[in-house]
C-alpha positions in Angstrom: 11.0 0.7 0.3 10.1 1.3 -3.2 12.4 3.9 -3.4 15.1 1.6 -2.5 13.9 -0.6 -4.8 14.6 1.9 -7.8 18.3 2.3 -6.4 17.5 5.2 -4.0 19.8 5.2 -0.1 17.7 5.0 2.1 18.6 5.7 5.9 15.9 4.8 8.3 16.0 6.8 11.9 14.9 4.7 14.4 15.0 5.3 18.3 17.9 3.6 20.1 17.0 0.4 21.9 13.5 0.2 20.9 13.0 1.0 17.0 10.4 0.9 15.0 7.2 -0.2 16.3 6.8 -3.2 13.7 9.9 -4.3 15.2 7.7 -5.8 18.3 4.8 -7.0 16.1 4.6 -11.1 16.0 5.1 -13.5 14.5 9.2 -13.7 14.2 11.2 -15.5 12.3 15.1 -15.5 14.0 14.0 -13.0 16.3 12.9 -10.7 13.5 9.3 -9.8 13.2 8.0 -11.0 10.0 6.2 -7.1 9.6 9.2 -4.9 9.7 10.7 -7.4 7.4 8.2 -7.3 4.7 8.4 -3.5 4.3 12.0 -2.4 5.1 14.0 -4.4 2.1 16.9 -2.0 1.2 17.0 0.2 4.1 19.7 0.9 6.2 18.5 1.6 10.1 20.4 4.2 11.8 19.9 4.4 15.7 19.2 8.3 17.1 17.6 10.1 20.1 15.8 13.3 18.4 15.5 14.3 22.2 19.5 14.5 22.5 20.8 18.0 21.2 23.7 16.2 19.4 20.9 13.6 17.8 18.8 16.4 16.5 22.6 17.9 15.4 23.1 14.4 13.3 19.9 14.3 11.6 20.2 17.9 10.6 23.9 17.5 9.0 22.1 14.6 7.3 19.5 16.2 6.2 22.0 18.8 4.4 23.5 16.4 2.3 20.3 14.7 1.3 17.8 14.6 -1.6 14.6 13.6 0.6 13.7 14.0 3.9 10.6 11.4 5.0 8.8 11.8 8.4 5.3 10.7 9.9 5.1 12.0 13.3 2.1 14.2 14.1 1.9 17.1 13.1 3.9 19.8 14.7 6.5 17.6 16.5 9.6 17.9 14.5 9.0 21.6 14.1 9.3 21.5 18.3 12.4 19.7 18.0 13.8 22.6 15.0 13.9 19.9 12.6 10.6 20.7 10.4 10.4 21.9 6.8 11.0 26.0 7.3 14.4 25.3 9.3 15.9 22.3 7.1 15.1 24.1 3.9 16.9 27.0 5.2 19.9 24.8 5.5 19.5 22.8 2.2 16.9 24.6 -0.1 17.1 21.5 -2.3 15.9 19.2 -0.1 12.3 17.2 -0.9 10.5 17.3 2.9 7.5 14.4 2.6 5.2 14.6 5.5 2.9 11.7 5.9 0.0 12.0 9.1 -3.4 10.4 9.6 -5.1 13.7 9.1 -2.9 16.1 7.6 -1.1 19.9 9.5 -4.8 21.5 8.3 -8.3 21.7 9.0 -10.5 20.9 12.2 -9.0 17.6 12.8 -5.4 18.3 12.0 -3.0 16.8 14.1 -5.4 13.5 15.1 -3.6 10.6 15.6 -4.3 7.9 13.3 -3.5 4.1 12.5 -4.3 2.3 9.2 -7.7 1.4 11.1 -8.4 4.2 12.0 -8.2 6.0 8.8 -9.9 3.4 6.9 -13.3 3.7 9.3 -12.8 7.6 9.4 -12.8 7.4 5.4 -15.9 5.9 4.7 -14.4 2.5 3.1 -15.2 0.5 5.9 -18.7 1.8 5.9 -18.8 0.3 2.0 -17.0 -3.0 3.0 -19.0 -6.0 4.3 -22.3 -7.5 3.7 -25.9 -5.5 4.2 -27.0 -7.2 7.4 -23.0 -7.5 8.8 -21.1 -4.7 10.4 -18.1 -2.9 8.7 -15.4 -4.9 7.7 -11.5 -3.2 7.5 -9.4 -4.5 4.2 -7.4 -7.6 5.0 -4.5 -5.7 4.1 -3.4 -2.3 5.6 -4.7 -0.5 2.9 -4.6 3.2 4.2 -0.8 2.6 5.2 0.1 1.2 2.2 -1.8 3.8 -0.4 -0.4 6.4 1.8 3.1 5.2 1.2 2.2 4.4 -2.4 1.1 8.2 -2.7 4.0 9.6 -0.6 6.4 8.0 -3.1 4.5 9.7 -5.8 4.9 13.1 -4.2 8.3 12.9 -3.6 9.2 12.0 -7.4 7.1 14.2 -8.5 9.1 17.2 -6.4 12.2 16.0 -7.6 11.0 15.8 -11.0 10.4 19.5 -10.1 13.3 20.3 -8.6 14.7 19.2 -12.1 13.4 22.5 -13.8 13.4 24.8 -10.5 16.7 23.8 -8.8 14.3 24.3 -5.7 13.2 21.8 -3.3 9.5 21.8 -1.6 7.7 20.3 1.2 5.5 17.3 -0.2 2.5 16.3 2.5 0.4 13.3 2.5 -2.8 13.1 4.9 -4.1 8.9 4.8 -7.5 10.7 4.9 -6.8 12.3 1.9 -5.6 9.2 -0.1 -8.5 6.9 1.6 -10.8 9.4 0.6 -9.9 9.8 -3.4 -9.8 6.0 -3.5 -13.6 6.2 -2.9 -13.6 7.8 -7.0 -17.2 6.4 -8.2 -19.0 5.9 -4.6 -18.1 9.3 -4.0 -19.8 10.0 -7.8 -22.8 7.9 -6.6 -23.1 10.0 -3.1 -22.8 13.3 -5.1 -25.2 12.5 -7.8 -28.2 11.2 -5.8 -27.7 12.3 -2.2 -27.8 9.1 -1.2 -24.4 7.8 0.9 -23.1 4.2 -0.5 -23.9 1.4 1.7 -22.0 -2.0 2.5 -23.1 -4.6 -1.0 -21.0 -7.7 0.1 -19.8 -8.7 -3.3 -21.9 -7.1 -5.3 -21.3 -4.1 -7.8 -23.4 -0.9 -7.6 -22.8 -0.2 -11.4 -22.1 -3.4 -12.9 -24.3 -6.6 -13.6 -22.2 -9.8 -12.8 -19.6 -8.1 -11.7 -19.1 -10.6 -8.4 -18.3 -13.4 -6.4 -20.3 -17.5 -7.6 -20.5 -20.7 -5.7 -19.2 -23.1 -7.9 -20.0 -27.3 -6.8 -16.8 -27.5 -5.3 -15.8 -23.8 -4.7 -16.1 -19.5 -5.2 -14.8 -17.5 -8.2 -15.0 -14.1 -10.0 -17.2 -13.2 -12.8 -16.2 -9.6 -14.4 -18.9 -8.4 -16.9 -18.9 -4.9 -17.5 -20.2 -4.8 -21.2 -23.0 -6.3 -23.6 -20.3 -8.0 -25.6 -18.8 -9.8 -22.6 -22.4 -10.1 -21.6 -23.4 -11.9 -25.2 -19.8 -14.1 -24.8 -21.0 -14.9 -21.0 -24.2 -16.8 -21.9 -22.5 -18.5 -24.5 -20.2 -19.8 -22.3 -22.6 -20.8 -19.6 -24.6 -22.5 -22.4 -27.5 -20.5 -21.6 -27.9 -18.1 -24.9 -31.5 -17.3 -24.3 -30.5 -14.8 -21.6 -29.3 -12.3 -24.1 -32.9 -12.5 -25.7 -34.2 -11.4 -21.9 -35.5 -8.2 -22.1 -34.8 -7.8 -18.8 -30.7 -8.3 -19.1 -30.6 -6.4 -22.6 -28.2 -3.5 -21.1 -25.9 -2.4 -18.6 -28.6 -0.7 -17.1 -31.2 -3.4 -17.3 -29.0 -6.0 -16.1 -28.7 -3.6 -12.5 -32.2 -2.5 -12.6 -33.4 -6.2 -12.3 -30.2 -7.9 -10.5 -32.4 -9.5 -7.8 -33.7 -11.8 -11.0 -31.2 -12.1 -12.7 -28.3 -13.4 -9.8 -30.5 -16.1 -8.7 -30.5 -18.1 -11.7 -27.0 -17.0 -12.4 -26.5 -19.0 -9.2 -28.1 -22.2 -10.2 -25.8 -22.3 -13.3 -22.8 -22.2 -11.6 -23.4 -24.8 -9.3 -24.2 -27.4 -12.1 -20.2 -27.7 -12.7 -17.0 -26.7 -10.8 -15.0 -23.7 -10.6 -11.6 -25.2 -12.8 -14.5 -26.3 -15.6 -16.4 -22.4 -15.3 -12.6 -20.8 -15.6 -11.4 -22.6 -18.5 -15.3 -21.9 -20.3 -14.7 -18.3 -19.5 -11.2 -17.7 -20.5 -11.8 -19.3 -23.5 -14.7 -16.8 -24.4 -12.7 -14.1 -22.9 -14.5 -13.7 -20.4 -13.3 -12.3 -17.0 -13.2 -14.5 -14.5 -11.0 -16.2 -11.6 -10.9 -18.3 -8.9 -10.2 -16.9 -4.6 -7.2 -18.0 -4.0 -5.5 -18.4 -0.2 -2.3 -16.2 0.3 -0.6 -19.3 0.6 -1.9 -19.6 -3.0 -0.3 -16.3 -4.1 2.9 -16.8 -2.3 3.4 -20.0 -4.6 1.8 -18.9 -7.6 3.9 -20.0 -10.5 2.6 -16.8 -12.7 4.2 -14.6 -10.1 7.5 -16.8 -9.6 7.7 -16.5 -13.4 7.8 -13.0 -13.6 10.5 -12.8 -10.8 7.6 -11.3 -8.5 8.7 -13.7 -5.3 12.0 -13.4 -4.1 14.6 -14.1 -1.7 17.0 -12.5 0.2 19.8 -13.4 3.3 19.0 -12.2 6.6 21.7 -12.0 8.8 19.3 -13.2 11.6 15.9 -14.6 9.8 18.3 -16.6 7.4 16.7 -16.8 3.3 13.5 -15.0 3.6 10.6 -14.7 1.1 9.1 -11.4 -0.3 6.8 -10.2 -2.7 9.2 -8.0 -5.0 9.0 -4.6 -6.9 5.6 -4.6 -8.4 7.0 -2.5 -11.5 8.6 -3.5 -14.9 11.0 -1.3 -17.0 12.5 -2.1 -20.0 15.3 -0.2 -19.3 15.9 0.5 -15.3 14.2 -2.1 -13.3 14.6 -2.0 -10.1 16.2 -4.7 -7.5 15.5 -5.8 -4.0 19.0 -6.2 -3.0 19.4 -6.2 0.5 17.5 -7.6 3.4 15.7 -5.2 6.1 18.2 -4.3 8.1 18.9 -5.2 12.5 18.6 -2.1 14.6 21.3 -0.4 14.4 22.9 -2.0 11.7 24.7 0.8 9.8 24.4 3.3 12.3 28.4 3.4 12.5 29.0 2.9 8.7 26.2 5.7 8.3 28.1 8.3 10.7 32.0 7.6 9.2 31.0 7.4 5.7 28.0 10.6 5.5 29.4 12.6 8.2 33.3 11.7 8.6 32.8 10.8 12.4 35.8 8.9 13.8 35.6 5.8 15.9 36.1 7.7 19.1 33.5 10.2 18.2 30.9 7.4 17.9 31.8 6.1 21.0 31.4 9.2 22.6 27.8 9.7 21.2 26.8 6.1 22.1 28.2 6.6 25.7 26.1 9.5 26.2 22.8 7.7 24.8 22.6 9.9 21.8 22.8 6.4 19.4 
């Protein structure tokens, strides 16, 4: 999707009749389920059965006059079906191959099967995510899916960007693990340091002191203070300057080592006055701070409408849905949601005359013989 988003075409290859998986997930909207349409703007959905020697024909002669070639089966299934890296390359040595798994073609565990859950339990976040006496906790958002996706995209421009200089394509893999794991960075740093593995801190930072979530009198926000000038600009704010003379809250360092003191009466503060009146102390000291807001919250936010960040788009079937758009800004080549996620099977005919110069009565034939 977000290579559609910068003007790439993107087919998606979905199984005839059934599609993608999301495409059963509630809730729908017009029949459509609200997943599939939040991450398939742009695409256009081709139907083909990979078990059909004339379907595995198509996607090869696709895959000829292609740039990129995206897959996430396990590992080793489309090289059964003569469609992996070694044979397409031999038939287009330009083509970018991007395999994304749970656990990667490599290793003891290769070839595991893996959902977002899955890989974010197997990778140690939800270990780290939670409160102390609480058990793990996955994101609220499919995290692994979505870094994996984020990091696949990377890959593949990156090849390209390759390709540029080389003229030669490559094969571009992407194991969640992997990803989940490098997004542990500084717990990681913590574990390898001391010996000691990272355990679940609710809120709370293991390396900065406030760095987390207050109870306001009417409700929660976020306090970010990672340095002794926000710290000196913090107590200001809160009217409380005589914690900067603390000995105890004089550093970084300090402000950690005696955190079970110092939260407490960081507490009490904050509940003397509400969260709009703490914000608008904060921001005017510059002080790092915000309030949890609902996703109902975000979906409306005016900030976010302001920068063209909601949008909508026609739906043949869901009628004028609502998306979060492209998350980057250029100056010179933004990109553009422009079309809706596609029906199965929407451009499968388009796809076949247009790409591959099929005529009408050689579609039919393939659909007859359940290879569409």
């Amino acid at each position: 999707m977000m290579l559609a988003d910068m003007g790439a075409e993107v087919i998606k290859v979905e199984e005839p009749g059934r599609g993608d998986d999301t495409r059963s997930w509630p809730p729908f909207v017009g029949g459509e389920a609200t997943y599939f349409l939040s991450v398939n703007r742009g695409k256009k959905s081709l139907t083909l059965n990979l078990k059909r020697e004339e379907g595995r024909y198509v996607l090869r002669r696709l895959a000829q006059g292609s740039d990129v070639l995206v897959e996430n089966f396990r590992p080793g299934t489309l090289d059964r079906l003569g469609l992996g890296y070694t044979a397409l390359a031999q038939e287009n040595p330009r083509l970018i191959y991007c395999a994304i798994s749970g656990f990667g073609e490599s290793g003891p565990e290769a070839g595991r099967p893996g959902y977002d859950l899955i890989v974010q339990g197997e990778s140690g976040a939800m270990d780290l995510t939670g409160f102390p006496d609480g058990p793990p906790c996955k994101a609220g958002i499919s995290i692994a899916d979505l870094v994996g996706g984020i990091m696949a995209a990377h890959g593949i421009l990156l090849a390209l960007y390759a390709r540029e200089r080389s003229g030669d394509g490559q094969k571009v893999e992407v194991a969640m693990l992997d990803v989940m794991a490098a997004l542990l960075t500084y717990q990681a740093g913590i574990f390898f340091a001391t010996g000691v593995s990272p355990t679940r801190r609710g809120n709370q930072h293991p390396s900065i002191v406030p760095y987390e979530v207050f109870r306001a009198a009417d409700a929660y926000l976020t306090v970010g203070v990672a340095n002794n000038s926000l710290w000196e600009r913090f107590c200001h704010a809160l009217d409380h300057p005589e914690l900067t003379r603390d000995a105890r809250f004089l550093t970084e360092a300090k402000r950690v080592e005696h955190r079970e003191v110092l939260i407490p009466l960081l507490e009490e503060i904050f509940g003397s006055r509400t969260a709009d009146e703490w914000i608008a102390r904060l921001d005017a000291a510059g002080v790092p701070s915000g309030r949890i807001r609902s996703v109902s919250e975000v979906c409306a936010s005016p900030h976010l409408r302001a920068r063209g960040k909601i949008i909508e788009l026609l739906h043949p079937s869901a009628g004028m849905i609502r998306m979060i758009g492209p998350p980057l800004g250029f100056s010179a080549t933004a990109g553009v949601a422009a079309t809706p996620p596609p029906r199965l099977g929407e451009h499968t005919d388009e796809i076949l005359t247009s790409l591959l110069g099929c005529t009408k009565d050689e579609i039919a034939r393939l659909r007859s013989a359940g290879v569409l």
